[in-house]
C-alpha positions in Angstrom: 51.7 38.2 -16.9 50.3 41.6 -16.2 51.1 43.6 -13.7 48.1 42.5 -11.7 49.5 39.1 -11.7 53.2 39.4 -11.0 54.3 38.1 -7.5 55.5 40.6 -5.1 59.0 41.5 -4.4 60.0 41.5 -0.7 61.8 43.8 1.1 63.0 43.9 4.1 66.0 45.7 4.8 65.8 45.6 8.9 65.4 42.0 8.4 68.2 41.6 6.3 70.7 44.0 8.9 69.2 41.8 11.7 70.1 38.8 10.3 73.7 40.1 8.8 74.0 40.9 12.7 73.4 37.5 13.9 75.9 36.0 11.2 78.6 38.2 12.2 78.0 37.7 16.2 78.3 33.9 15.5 81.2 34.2 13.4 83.0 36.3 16.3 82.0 34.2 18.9 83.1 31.2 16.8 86.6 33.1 16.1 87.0 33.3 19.9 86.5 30.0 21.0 88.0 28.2 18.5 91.3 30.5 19.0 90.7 30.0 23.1 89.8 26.2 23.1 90.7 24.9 19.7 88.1 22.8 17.7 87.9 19.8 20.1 87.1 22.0 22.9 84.4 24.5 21.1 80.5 23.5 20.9 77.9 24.3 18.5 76.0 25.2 22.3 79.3 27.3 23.7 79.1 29.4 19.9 75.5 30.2 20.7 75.8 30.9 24.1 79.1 33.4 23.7 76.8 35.0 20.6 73.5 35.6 22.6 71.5 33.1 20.0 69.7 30.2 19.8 72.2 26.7 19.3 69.2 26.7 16.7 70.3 29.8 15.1 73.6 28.7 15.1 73.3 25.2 12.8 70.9 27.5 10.2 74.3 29.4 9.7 76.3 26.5 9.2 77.9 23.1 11.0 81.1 22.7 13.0 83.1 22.8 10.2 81.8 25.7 8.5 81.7 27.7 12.0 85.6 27.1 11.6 86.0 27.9 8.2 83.9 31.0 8.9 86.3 32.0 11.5 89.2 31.4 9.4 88.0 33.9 6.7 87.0 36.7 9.1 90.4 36.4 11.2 92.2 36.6 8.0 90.1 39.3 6.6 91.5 43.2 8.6 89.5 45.4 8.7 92.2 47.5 8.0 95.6 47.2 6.2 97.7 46.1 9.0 101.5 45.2 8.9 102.2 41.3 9.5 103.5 40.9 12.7 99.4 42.6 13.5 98.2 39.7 11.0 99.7 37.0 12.2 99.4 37.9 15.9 95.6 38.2 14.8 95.3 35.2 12.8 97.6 32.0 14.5 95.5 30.8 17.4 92.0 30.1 14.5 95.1 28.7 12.2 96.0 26.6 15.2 92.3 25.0 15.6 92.2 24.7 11.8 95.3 22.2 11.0 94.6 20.4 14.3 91.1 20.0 12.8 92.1 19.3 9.4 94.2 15.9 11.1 90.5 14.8 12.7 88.5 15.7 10.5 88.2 14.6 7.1 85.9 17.4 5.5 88.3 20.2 6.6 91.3 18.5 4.9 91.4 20.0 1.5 90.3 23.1 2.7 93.6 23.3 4.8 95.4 22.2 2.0 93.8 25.1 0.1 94.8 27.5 2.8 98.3 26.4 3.2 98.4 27.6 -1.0 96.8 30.4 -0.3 99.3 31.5 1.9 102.1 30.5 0.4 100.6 32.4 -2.7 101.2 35.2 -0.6 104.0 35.1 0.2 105.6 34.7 -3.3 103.7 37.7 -3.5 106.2 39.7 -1.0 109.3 37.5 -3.0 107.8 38.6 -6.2 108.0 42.5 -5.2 111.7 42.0 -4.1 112.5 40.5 -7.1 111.0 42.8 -9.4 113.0 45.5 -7.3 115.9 44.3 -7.9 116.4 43.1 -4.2 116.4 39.3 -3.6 119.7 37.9 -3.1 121.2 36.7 -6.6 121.4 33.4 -7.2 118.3 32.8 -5.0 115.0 32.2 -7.1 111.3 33.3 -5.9 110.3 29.5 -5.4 113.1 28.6 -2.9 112.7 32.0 -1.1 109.2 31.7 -0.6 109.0 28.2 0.4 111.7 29.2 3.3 109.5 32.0 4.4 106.3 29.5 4.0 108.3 26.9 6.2 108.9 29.6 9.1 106.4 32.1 8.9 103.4 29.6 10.6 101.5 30.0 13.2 103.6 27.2 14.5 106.7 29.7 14.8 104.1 32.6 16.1 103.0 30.5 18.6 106.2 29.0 19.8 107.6 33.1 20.0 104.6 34.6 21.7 103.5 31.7 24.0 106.7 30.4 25.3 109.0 33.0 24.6 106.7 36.0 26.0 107.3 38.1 22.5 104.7 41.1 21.7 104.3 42.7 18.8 107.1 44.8 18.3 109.5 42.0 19.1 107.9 40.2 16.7 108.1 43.0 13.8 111.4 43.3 14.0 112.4 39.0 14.4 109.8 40.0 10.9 111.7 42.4 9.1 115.3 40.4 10.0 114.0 37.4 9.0 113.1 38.3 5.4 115.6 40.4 5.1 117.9 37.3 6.0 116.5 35.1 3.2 115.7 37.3 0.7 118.9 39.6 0.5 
């Protein structure tokens, strides 16, 4: 093929900020409402509306499902490093409309079953650093310390402090930081 003959390359870099700007409104709005009204109570139209597009514009992104799934990865993702009272605070009401998603609907299972490792892979992360620093309490191994701090650290617990108990965030730091220090020391 000469040069004559070789198809164009496109290139459209306000086209491409546009549309990285209508992903990101959708995935914001979707974060919202599925943290406000759960995934029963959220609409392809009520996503659209709340991010100034097109329900249209909306299902090219992705369905109902992925809308949550989307949410999920951009509550979890800070934009900076932020302690874990911040994270959680952040990240349980999405977490809520996941797993009550995940019981109704059978495409979103496995990917809550992937989360739920994910985050308990994170946690034996924080075990993993007290143990290598000499600092969980003897006799206790990384495995049963991290499934105690999977078991409490939910957005189950999070919710249950901050909704019916009126905890903020420093309240919540410090329940935190006695908590692990409880179980791992």
């Amino acid at each position: 093929m000469t040069a004559l003959n070789m198809p164009r390359r496109y290139n459209a870099p306000r086209r491409i900020a546009a549309a990285a700007a209508t992903k990101e409104a959708i995935a914001a709005a979707a974060e919202r409402l599925f943290a406000r009204h759960g995934y029963a109570g959220t609409t392809i139209a009520a996503v659209a509306e709340e991010a100034g597009v097109t329900p249209k514009s909306v299902y090219a992104l992705s369905d109902k499902p992925g809308l949550l799934l989307l949410a999920v990865r951009r509550a979890g993702a800070a934009p900076v490093p932020e302690d874990l009272a911040g994270s959680l605070l952040r990240r349980y009401p999405v977490e809520r409309a996941f797993e009550e998603a995940a019981h109704a609907e059978p495409t979103l299972r496995e990917a809550w079953r992937r989360h739920e490792r994910a985050r308990r892979a994170g946690l034996k992360t924080l075990v993993r650093a007290y143990a290598d620093a000499g600092r969980l309490r003897e006799g206790l191994s990384v495995g049963r310390a991290t499934d105690t701090l999977w078991a409490l650290v939910t957005w189950h617990t999070v919710a249950l402090l901050v909704e019916q108990r009126g905890w903020g965030r420093a309240k919540l730091t410090a329940w935190l930081d006695q908590l692990v220090a409880s179980v791992l020391k």
